[in-house]
N, C-alpha and C positions, 0 to 999 in steps of 0.2 A: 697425391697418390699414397695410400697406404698400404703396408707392407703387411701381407700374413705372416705372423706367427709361425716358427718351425716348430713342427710338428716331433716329437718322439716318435720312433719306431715300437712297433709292437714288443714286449719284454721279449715273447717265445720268439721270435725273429732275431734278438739281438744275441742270446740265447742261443741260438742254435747255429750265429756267429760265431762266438767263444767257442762249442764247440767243435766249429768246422777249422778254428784258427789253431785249436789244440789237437786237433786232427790231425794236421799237416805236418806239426814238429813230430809227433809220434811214427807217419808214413818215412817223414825224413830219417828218424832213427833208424823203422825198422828198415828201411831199405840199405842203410850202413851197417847193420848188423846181421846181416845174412850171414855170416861164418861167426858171430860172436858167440855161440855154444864152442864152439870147436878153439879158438883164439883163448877164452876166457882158461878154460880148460888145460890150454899149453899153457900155460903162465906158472910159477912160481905165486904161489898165493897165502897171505897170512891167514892161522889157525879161525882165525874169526868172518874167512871169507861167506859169503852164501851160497850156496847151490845156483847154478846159472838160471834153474828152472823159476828161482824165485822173480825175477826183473821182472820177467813179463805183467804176473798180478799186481805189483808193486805199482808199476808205471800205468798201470790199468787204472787201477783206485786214484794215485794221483794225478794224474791229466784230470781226470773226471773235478776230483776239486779243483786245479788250479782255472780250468771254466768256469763252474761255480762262482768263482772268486773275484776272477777276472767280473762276469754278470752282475755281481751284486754290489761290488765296488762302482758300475755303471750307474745302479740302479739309486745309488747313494750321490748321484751327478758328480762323479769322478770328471778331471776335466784332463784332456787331452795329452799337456804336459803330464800330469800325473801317470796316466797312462803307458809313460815310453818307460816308467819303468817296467811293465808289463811284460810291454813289446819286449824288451833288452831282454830279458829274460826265456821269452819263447826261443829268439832267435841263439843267444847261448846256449840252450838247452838243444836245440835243431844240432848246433855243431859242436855238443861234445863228442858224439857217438861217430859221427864220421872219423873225429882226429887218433879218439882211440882205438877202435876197430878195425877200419876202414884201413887207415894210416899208417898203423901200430904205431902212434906220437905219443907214447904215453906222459912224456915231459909235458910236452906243448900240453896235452890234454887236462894235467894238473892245472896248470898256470891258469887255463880256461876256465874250468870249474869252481878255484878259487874265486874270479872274477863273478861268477856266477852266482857264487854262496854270498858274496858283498850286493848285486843284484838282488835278488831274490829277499834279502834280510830289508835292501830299504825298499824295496815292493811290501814288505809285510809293514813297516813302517809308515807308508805315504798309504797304505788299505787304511790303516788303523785309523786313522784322520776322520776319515768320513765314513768307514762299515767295521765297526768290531769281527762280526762274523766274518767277512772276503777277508780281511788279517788274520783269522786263526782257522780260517781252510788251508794259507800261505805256510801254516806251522811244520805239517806231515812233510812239503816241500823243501821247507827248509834243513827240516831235520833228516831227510833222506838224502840232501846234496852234500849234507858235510859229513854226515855217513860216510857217502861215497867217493868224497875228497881225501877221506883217510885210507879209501879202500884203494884209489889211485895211485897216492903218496907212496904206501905200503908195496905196492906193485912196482912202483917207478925201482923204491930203494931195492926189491929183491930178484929183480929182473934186468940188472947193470947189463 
């Protein structure tokens, strides 16, 4: 008996996996941030903080690459292990916004984030292997989480 060959899934189907999987971290935020105008705003915040209204576009533009990237890393036969660093990544990113909003853990939320920017840097490293481009879609990501690891930090220190 011989065995068919497995089949690939349609690109636009996998596609529109990624972004239904980047969908969900984003729902998860915004549903943990329903008061973060108002939280972010009480805070003690260093001179170089952004306007709260900026998140939003921010995190608009990059979801949309970190699917991209996630897609075209597939599309490069990324293999599954490879993958989890991905994954690790969504689901860090899902539970920063609970810890510090939600929470107000701004501690625990650093700690996380760190974790996350170490994530996220060998996500851009294990992309690079096999898709130059799904590696430097990971770049705006990367450089916005440690952004925001300073922006953390800076809140933890002036919000004792």
């Amino acid at each position: 008996m011989t065995t068919l060959p497995r089949s690939r899934p349609a690109p636009a189907a996998v596609l529109a996996g990624f972004l239904a999987a980047v969908a969900v971290v984003a729902v998860v935020g915004g549903l943990a941030a329903t008061r973060s105008r108002e939280v972010y705003g009480a805070l003690v915040q260093p001179p170089w903080a952004p306007p709260s209204w900026l998140f939003g576009p921010v995190w608009t533009v990059l979801y949309l690459l970190i699917a991209i990237s996630g897609w075209l890393f597939w599309r490069a036969a990324g293999t599954r292990r490879e993958f989890t660093w991905y994954a690790a990544g969504l689901v860090l990113n899902a539970a920063w916004t609970p810890l510090f909003f939600a929470a107000g853990a701004y501690t625990l939320a650093l700690v996380e984030i760190v974790v996350l920017d170490v994530v996220v840097a060998g996500t851009l490293v294990v992309f690079r292997r096999r898709s130059r481009l799904a590696a430097a879609l990971q770049l705006p990501y990367l450089a916005w989480t440690l952004f925001a690891t300073a922006l953390n930090a800076a809140i933890v220190v002036l919000n004792p």
